[in-house]
N, C-alpha and C positions, 0 to 999 in steps of 0.2 A: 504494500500500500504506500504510497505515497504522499510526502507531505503537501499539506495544500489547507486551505481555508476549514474546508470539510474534513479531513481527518486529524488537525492540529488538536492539541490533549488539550489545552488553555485553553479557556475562549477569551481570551487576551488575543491569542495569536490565531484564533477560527472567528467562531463568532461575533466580534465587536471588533474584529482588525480594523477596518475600516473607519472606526473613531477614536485611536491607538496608532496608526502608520506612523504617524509623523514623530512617534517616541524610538520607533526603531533607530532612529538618525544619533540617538543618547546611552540606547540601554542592551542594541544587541549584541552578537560578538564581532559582528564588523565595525560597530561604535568605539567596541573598547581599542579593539587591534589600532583602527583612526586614533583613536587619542595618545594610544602608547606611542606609536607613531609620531606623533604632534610632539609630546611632551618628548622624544628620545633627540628631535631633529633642532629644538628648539634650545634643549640644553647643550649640543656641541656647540651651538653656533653664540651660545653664553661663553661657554669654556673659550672661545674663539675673538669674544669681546673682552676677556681678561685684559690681553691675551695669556696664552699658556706659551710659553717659549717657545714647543713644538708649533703650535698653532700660529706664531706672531706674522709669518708670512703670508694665512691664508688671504686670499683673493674676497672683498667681501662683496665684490659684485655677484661671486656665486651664490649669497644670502638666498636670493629673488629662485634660483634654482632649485636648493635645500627645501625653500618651502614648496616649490611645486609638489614636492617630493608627496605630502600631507595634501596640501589648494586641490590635486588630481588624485588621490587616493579613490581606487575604483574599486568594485565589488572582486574584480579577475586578482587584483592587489590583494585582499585578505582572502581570499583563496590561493593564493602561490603562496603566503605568510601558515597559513593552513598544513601546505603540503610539505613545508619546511619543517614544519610541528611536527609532522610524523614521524621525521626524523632525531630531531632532537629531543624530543619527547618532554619540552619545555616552551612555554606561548611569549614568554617574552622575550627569550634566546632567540628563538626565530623571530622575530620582527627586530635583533640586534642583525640575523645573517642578511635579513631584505634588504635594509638600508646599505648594510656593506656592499650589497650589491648595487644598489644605486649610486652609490656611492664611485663604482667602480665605471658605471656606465657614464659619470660626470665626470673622469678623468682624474679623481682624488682618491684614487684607492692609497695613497701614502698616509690618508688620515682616518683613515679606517679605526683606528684599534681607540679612537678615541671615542669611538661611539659607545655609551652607555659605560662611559668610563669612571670606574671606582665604585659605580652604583650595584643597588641590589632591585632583585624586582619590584618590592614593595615600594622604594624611589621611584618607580614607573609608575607600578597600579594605582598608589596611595596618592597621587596628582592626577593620574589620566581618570581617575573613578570619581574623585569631588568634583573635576572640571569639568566632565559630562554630567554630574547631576546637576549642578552648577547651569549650567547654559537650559536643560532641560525646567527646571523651575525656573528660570526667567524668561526663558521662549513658550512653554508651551503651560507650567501647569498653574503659575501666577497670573498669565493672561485669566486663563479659565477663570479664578477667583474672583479678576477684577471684572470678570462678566459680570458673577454671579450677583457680585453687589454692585453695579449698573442697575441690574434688573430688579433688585431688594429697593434700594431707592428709589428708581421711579415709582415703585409698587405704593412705597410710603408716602409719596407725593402725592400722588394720585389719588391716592384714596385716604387722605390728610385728616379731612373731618368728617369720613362716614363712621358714625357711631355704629359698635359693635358691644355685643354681650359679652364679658369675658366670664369666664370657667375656673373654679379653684375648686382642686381638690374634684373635679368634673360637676360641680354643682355651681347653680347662676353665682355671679359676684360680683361688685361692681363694672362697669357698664368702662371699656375702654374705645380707643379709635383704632381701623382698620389700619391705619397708616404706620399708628405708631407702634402696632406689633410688629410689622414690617423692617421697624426703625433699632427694634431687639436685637435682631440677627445682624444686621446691618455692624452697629457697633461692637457687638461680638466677635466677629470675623473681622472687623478691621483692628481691633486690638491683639488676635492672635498674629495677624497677617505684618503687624510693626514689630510684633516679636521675631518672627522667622525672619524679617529683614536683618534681625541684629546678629543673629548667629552665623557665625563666620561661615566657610567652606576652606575646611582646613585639608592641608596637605604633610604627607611626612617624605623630607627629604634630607637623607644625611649619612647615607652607606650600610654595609651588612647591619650593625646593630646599633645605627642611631647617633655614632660618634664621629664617622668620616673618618675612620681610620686607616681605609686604604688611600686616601686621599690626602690626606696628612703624610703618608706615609711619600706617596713620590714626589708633594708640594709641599715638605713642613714648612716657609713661612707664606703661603697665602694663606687669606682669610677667608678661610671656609665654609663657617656660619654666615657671614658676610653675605659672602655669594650666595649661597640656598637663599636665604631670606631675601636678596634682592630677585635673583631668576624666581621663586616660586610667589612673589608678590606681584611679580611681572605678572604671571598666567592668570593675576585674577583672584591667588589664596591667600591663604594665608598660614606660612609655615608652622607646625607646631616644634618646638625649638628642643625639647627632652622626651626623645621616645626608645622605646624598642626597637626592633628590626619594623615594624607596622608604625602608621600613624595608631592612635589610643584610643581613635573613635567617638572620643565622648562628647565633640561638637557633632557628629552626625547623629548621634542617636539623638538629642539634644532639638533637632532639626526632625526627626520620626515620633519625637513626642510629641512636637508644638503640630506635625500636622494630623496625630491623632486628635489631637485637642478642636483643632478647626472641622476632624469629618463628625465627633461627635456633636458638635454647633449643628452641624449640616445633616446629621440624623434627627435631631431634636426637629430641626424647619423642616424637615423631609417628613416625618411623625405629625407635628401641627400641621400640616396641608392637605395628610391624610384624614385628619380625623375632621377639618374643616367642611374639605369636600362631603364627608360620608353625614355633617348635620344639615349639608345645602348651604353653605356661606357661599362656594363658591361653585360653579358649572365647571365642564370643562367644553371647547372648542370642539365641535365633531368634523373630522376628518373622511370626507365623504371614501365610502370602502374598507372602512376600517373594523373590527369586530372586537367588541367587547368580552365578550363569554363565547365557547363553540356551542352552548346550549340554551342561552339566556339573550334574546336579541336585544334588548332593554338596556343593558348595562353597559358603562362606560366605565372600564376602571382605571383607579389612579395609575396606573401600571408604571410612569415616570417616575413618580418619588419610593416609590417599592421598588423599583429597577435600583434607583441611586441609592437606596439604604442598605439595600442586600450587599453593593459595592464597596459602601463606604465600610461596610463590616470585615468585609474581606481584608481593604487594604488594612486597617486598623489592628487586622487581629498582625500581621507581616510585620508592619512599622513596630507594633508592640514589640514580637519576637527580636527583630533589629537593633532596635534601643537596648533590649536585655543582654543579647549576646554581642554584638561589634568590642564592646568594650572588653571585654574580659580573654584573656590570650593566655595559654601556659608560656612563663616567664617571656623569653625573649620572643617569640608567635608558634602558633598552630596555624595549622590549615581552615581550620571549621573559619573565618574569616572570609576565604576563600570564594565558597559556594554562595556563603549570603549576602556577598556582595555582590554575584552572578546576576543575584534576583532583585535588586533595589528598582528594575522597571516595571516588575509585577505588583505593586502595592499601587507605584506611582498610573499604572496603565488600568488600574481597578479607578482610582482616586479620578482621574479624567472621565472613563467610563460615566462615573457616577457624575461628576458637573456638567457633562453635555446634560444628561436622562433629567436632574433638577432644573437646567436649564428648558430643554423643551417643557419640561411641566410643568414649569413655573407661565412657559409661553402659551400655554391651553387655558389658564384661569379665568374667568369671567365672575367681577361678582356679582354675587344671588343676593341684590336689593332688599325684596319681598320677603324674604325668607330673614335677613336680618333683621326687618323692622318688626317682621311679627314676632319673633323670638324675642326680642325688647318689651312690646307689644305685652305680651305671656308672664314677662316675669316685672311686676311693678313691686313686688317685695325686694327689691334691689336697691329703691330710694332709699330702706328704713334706714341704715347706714347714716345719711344726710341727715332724715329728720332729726335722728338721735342726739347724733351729733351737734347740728343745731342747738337744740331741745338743752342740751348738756352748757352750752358756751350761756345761754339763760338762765344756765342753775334751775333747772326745770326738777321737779324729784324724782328722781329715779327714771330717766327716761328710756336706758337701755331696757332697763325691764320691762318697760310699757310698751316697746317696738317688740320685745321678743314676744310678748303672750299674741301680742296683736296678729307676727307674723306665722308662730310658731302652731297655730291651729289647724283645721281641716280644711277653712273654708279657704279657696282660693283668693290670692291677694291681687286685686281688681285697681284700675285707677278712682273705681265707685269707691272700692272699701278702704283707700288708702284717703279720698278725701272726706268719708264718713268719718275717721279718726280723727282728722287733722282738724273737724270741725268742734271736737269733745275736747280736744286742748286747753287747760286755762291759760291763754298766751293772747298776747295783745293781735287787734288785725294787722299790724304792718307785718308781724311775726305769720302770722296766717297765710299771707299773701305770699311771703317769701315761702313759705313751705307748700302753699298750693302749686308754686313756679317750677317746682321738681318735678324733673320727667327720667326715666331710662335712656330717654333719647337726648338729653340734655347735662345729665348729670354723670361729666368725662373728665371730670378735675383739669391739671394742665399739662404742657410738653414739651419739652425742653424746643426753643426756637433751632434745631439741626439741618433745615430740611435746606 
């Protein structure tokens, strides 16, 4: 069998490709191969800016050529990087023998042995892996976010002053605006999202175990930390300065925590949209041809934010695992690193999944007017609140308790029975008037001027 849409095990990579391709450019193994690649060609041509004695001659007009090397990296390229693998039986060794060969094809095979010099792989992986996640959350899955709150905001605007019934504890309670639950989420996710801006995208670069010792060893008086930290600040990181043979991890996990924290935001709004639609706050947009149930012709269901909750659970449960193990290495590294860094595209290819599916479903909503006002409408025991209150700033006796027997009976609480009460009051008419002025549809307190 063959791989192909329909047979791939993921539906990362079947199923949903098609809303995920553009992450293959970040997270496949042609991506990494590109990036070790990037990051291998980029540090000779550092070692070369020293210069390094050997190197002081080089030609820097062939700079512009070095980079083709990366600028035209083709698919046929990490396939012959591949076939090299079989042989060496090592993925970064082979993408050391590629280059030597291009290297040989530019006429510089004298500066050959300087490639990937003094370095261990983790120097490759632990820069080529932050800088692909790196580009990937700011091309592809920060765009998505700042969709998502686009479309939360206008939502807030838009619907700024329709009064809405809110729910505690799933029983009526005072009486909010549509807009400004909208305005929830909104500030939610932008507070997560100035967090994940602060968290670096660190890189470990520094020789077999962290100290530059082979590199010491044939340069003892360059400055060696020097250089890491000026070439790995170059690419965009930022070096971590004392480590193992691995970077340490613990800004990346750091970064799988903050975006667990933004998909549970986004299951919580994924969850309120569900249970909106199913009281009729809101419609959704029928798409002529489309089918709700295979046996129920009637039904329309939320299937967008059930798509993006299911997803968001996926990547969440990965990022968990991620944050718990990246960090933790037997002394100087283990492999288990390795693998689950293999996968940092599948939480992320869950995580987009899921903000297109909130994004379309967000794009279906229509609200249900009618159904909000009579829901308002239904519940006038929502004012007592107010009266009480009121009632209380007059040193009224005991007036929580007069609203509770009032509210807490059989009889349903009517805007009749609510101004049958307010008639028995000993309170002056101006006080009358002011309590007769209460409505569910009025009474929204205030909100913060944000919009």
């Amino acid at each position: 069998m063959s791989l192909n849409q329909l047979t791939a095990i993921s539906p990362v990579d079947g199923r949903y490709y098609k809303q995920v391709s553009e992450l293959s450019a970040y997270f496949s193994e042609y991506a990494l191969i590109y990036y070790r690649v990037y990051v291998e060609i980029e540090y000779f041509i550092a070692l070369c800016e020293i210069p390094l004695p050997q190197l002081a001659e080089f030609d820097k007009k062939k700079y512009a050529s070095l980079r083709k090397i990366y600028e035209d990296f083709s698919e046929q390229d990490a396939l012959h990087i591949k076939d090299i693998e079989k042989v060496t039986n090592h993925d970064v060794k082979a993408v050391e023998y590629f280059i030597k060969e291009q290297f040989e094809k530019l006429g510089i095979e004298s500066c050959q042995e300087f490639i990937h010099f003094g370095l261990t792989s983790q120097d490759i992986n632990n820069t080529a892996i932050p800088l692909s996640l790196k580009d990937a959350m700011e091309r592809q899955i920060k765009p998505l976010f700042r969709q998502v709150l686009f479309v939360l905001r206008r939502m807030s605007i838009e619907w700024k002053n329709v009064p809405m019934l809110a729910y505690t504890h799933g029983q009526p309670a005072s009486p909010t605006r549509v807009g400004k639950e909208f305005m929830v989420f909104v500030e939610r996710l932008e507070r997560q999202l100035e967090m994940l801006d602060k968290i670096p995208a660190s890189a470990k670069f520094g020789g077999a175990t962290g100290n530059f010792n082979a590199h010491h060893a044939a340069y003892p008086k360059q400055d060696w930390m020097a250089f890491a930290n000026h070439f790995v600040e170059g690419l965009g990181l930022k070096r971590s300065r004392h480590t193992t043979q691995i970077e340490h991890y613990d800004n990346l996990a750091a970064t799988f925590d903050c975006l667990k924290r933004l998909n549970t935001i986004l299951t919580d709004l994924n969850r309120d949209m569900w249970t909106y639609i199913s009281m009729g706050y809101f419609k959704q947009k029928i798409k002529a041809g489309e089918v709700g149930s295979s046996a129920m012709p009637h039904k329309v269901n939320p299937i967008d934010f059930e798509n993006s909750e299911g997803n968001l659970g996926l990547a969440s449960a990965l990022f968990e695992h991620f944050a718990a193990k990246l960090p933790i290495s037997r002394m100087q590294r283990d492999l288990t690193d390795s693998t689950v860094l293999r996968n940092i595209g599948v939480p992320l290819a869950h995580l987009a999944i899921a903000l297109n599916s909130l994004l379309k479903g967000l794009g279906k909503l229509e609200l249900n007017g009618e159904v909000l006002k009579a829901d308002l409408e239904e519940n006038w025991a929502v004012i007592s609140e107010a009266i009480q209150t009121i009632l209380r700033r007059e040193s009224y006796p005991k007036p929580y308790e007069a609203l509770k027997e009032l509210t807490r009976t059989n009889e349903k609480i009517t805007r009749e029975s609510i101004s049958r009460f307010i008639e028995t009051l000993d309170v002056s008419e101006k006080i009358r008037e002011e309590l007769r002025a209460l409505s569910p549809f009025n009474y929204l307190g205030i909100i913060e001027d944000t919009y």
